[in-house]
N, C-alpha and C positions, 0 to 999 in steps of 0.2 A: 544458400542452404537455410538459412534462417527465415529466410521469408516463407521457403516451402515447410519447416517444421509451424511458423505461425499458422500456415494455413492450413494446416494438417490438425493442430490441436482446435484452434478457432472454430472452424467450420462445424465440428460436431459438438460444439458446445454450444455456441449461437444455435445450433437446430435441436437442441435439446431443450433451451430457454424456453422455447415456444411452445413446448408438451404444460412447462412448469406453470402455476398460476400463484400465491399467496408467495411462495418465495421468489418469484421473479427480478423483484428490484434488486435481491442479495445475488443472482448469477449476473444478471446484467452488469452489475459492478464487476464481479470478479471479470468476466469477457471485456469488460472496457480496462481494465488495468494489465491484461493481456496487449491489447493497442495501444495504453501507453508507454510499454515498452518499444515495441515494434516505431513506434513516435520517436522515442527517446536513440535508439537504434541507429536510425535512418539520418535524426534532424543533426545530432551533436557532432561530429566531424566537421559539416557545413557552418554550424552558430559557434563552436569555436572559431573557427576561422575569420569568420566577421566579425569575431568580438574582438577578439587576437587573443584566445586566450591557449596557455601555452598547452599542447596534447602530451601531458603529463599526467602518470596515475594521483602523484600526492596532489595536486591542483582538482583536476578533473573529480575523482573519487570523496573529495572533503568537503572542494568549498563552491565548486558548480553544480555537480549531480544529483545530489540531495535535494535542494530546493526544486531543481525543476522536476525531479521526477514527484516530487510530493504535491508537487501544483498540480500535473498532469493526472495523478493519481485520485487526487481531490475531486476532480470533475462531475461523478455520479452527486458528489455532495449537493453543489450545489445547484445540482436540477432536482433533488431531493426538497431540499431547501425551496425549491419556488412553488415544484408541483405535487408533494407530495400530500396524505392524510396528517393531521394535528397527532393523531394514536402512533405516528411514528419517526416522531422526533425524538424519543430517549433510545432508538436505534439504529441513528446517523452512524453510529461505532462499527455497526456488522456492514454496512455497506461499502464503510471505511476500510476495513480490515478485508472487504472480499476484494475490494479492486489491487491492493496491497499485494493477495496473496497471489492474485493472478497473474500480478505482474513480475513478479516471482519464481512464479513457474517458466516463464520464458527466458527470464534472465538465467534460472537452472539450465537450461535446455540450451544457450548461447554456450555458458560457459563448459557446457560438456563438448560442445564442438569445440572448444579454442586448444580445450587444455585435455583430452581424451586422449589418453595415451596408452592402458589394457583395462580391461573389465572389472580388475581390481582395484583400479584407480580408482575410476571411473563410480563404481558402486559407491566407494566411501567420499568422491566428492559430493555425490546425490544426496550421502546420508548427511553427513556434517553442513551443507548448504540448508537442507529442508528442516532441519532443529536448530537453524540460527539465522538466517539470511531471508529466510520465508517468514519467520515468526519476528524479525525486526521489520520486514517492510509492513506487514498488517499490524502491527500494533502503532507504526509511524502514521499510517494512517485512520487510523481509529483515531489516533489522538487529535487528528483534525476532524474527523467527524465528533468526536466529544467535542469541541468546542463549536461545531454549527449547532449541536443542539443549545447548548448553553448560550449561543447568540441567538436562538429563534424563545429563549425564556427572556431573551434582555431587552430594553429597549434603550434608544437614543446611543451614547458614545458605546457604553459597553457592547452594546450590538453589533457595531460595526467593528471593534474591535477585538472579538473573541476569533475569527476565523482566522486573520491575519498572525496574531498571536498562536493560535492551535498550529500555525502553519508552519512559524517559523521553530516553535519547540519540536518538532516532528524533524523539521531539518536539521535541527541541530544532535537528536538523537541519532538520526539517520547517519550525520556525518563521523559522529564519535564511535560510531559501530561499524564505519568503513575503515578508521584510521587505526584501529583497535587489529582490524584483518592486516591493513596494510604493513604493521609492526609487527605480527604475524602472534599477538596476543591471540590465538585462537579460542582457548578454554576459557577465558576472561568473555571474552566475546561471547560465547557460548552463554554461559554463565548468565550474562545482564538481557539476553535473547529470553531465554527461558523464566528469567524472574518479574521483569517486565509484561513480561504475556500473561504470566498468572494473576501477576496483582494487577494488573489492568484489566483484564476481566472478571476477577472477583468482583473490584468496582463497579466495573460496569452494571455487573449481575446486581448486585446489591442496589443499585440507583434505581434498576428496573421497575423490581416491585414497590419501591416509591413513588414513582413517577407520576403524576396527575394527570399527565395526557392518555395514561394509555387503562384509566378507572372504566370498568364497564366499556373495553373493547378489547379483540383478539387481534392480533399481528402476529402471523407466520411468516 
C-alpha cells in the first residue's frame, strides 16, 4: 500500500517538475525527499538488523531515525553545493525545507494507513501532523541547507565543517521533537514546530536581502 500511494503521489508531481522552469530545483527537492522516505521505509527493518539495533520506537524514533533521515534528506543539498549558480547559495534553505516537506507528506500518508481508524480521526491526525511534523521536518532541513551556504562563504576548516555541524544540529532537533511526540507532550511539540518555522524563516528572509551573491541577479 505504501508503495502504490508513493507512486500515485510521485508520478504526478515528477511530471509536473518538467512543465516548471526557474523553480524547478525547489520541486525537485521536495520529489527527492518524497524517495527519501520511501528509502528510509524500505531500508530500516533490514540496517537495524545488521546493526543489531533493537526495533524499538524510543531507540528507533530519537537516536537512529533523525540522523539518517536528515542525511538522506540533505541530498539535493549537496548536488546544490557542486552544480549549482553562485546567486543561489543564500537559498540552500528552500531546497532544504522542500525535500523536508516532501518527505513529510509520505510519512503523513504512511501514518494514516497504520493508525486510520474513522474520518474523524483520521482528519484531525492530518491536521495536527501538517502544523507540526511537516513544519519540524523542513525546518530540520533548512537548517542543513543554512549551513551549506555558510560552508560555500568559508574556506579551509570552517568549510568542511559547517555541513556536518548543520547536520548534526538538525538531528538533534529532529530527535527532541520525536521524543517530545513519544511522551505524548503534543501542544509543547506543537508549540516549538510553529516558533521555529517562523523565526527561521524570518532569518532566512532577512539574510536574503543581504546576501552578496544574489546583488544584481533573480532567483525564483
Amino acid at each position: 500500500m505504501v508503495g502504490a500511494i508513493f507512486i500515485g503521489t510521485f508520478l504526478p508531481l515528477a511530471l509536473l517538475m518538467l512543465l516548471l522552469r526557474h523553480s524547478r530545483p525547489v520541486f525537485a527537492s521536495f520529489c527527492w525527499g518524497m524517495v527519501a522516505f520511501l528509502i528510509v521505509y524500505l531500508s530500516s527493518p533490514a540496517l537495524y538488523r545488521v546493526l543489531g539495533i533493537p526495533n524499538e520506537i524510543d531507540v528507533t524514533a530519537i537516536f537512529v531515525g533523525p540522523p539518517f533521515e536528515e542525511l538522506l534528506k540533505a541530498l539535493p543539498l549537496v548536488i546544490a553545493a557542486i552544480f549549482s549558480r553562485r546567486s543561489m547559495i543564500p537559498f540552500y534553505y528552500i531546497l532544504g525545507m522542500s525535500s523536508g516537506i516532501g518527505f513529510s507528506i509520505e510519512e503523513n500518508l504512511n501514518f494514516l494507513i497504520e493508525f486510520h481508524q474513522n474520518d474523524g480521526d483520521s482528519m484531525v491526525l492530518m491536521i495536527l501532523r501538517s502544523f507540526s511534523t511537516c513544519l519540524m521536518h523542513g525546518v530540520a532541513t533548512g537548517l542543513v541547507g543554512y549551513a551549506m551556504t555558510l560552508a560555500c562563504r568559508r574556506d579551509g576548516f570552517q568549510k568542511l565543517v559547517m555541513p556536518p555541524l548543520g547536520w548534526l544540529i538538525a538531528s538533534c532537533y529532529h530527535s527532541l521533537f520525536n521524543w517530545l511526540m513519544i511522551q505524548g507532550h503534543l501542544v509543547i511539540g506543537m508549540i516549538i514546530a510553529f516558533a521555529f518555522f517562523f523565526l527561521f524563516l524570518f532569518r532566512m528572509k532577512t539574510e536574503e536581502s543581504n546576501a552578496a551573491e544574489t546583488q544584481g541577479t533573480v532567483w525564483e
